[in-house]
C-alpha positions as a Python dict, from the first residue, in 0.01 Angstrom:
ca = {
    (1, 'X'): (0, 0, 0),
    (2, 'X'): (159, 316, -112),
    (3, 'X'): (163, 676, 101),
    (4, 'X'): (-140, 829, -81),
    (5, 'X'): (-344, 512, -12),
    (6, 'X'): (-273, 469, 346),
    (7, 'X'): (-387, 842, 368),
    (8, 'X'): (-692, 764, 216),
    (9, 'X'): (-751, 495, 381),
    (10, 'X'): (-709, 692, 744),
    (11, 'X'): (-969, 960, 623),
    (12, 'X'): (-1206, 692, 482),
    (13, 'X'): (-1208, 556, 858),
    (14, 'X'): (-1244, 899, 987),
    (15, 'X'): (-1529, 1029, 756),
    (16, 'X'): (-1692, 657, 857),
    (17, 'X'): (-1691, 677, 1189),
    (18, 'X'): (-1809, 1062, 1180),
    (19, 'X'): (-2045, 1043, 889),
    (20, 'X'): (-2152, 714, 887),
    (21, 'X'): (-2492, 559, 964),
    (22, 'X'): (-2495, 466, 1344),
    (23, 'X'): (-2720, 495, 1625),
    (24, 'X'): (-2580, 755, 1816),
    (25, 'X'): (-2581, 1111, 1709),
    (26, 'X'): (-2354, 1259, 1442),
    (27, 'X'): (-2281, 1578, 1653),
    (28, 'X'): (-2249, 1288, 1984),
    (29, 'X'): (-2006, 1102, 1741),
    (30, 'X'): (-1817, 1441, 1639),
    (31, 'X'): (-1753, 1526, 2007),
    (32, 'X'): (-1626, 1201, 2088),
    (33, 'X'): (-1410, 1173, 1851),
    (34, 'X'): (-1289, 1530, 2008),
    (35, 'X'): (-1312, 1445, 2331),
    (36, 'X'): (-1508, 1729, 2405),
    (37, 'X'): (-1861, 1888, 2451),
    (38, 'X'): (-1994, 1567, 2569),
    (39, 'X'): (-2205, 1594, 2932),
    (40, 'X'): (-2146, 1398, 3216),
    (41, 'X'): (-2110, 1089, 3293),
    (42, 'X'): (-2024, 1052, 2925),
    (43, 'X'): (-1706, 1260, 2942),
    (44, 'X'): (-1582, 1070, 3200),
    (45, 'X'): (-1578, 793, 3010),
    (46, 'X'): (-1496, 885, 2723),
    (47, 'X'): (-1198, 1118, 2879),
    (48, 'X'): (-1069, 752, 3022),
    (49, 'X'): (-1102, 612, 2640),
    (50, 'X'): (-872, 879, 2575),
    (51, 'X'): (-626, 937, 2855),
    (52, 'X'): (-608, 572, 3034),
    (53, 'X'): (-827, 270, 2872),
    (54, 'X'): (-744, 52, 3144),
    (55, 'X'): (-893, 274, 3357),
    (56, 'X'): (-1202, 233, 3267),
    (57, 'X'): (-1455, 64, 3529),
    (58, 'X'): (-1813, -99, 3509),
    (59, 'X'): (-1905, 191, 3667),
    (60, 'X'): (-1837, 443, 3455),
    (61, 'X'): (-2023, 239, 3121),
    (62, 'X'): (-2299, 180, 3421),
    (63, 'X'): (-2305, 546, 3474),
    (64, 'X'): (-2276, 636, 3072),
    (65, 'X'): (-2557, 391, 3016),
    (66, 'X'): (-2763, 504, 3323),
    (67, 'X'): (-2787, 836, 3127),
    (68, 'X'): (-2989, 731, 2870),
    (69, 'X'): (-2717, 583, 2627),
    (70, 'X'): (-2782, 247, 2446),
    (71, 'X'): (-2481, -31, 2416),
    (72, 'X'): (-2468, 40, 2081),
    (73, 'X'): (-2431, 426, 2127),
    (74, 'X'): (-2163, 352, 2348),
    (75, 'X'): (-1942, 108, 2169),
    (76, 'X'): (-1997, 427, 1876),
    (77, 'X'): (-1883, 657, 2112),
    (78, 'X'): (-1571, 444, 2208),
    (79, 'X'): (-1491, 370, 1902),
    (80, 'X'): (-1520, 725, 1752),
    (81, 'X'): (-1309, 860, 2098),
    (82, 'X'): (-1028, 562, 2024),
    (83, 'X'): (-1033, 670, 1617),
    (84, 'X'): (-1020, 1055, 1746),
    (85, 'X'): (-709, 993, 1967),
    (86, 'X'): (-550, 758, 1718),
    (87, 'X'): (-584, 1010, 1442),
    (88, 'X'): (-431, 1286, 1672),
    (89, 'X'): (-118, 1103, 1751),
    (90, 'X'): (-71, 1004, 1376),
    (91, 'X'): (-80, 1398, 1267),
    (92, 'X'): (133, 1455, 1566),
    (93, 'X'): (395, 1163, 1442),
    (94, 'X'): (373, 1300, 1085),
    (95, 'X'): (457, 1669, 1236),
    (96, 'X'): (718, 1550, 1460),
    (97, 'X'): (831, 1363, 1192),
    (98, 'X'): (862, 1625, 944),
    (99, 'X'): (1020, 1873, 1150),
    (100, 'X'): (1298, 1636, 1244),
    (101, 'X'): (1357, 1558, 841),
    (102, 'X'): (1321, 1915, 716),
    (103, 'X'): (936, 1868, 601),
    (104, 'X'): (1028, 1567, 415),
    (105, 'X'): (836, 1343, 621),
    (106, 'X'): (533, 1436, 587),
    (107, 'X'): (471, 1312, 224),
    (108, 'X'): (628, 959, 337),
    (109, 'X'): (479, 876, 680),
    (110, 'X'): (113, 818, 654),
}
């Protein structure tokens, strides 16, 4: 798989998990995949997706789903805070990477 595929690839997954049909709200999805804007007890959760997974208790999905969330909006809103993290450590590597080699990283990374 060359550069310009594995980019596309990345956004495909993005604009999926963002776009994509599902049963939890777009804008719920969005601010997942942020980590931000979402009310509590869902930001505690998904602030634990982001910052410390195996923190995560049966409490806090207890909690998340005590507030009126499905299992299936959930596991979306995992998933989209996991893919939201994930994509901002690649665009951080790619950076990091292309300031170390002079911006000619960037293009060969992804």
């Amino acid at each position: 798989m060359d550069e310009d595929e594995k980019r596309a690839a990345h956004r495909a997954l993005v604009d999926r998990v963002l776009n994509g049909e599902g049963r939890a709200s777009a804008e719920q999805r969005a601010r997942a995949f942020g980590n931000e804007g979402l009310s509590p007890p869902l930001d505690v959760l998904i602030g634990k997706v982001v910052d410390g997974p195996a923190q995560i208790t049966d409490a806090d999905v207890a909690a998340a789903k005590a507030s009126g969330c499905t299992e299936d909006q959930l596991f979306e809103l995992v998933v989209c805070a996991a893919v939201g993290q994930s994509a901002r450590l690649y665009e951080a590597g790619l950076a990091a990477l292309a300031e170390a080699t002079g911006g000619e990283g960037s293009d060969r990374a992804s």
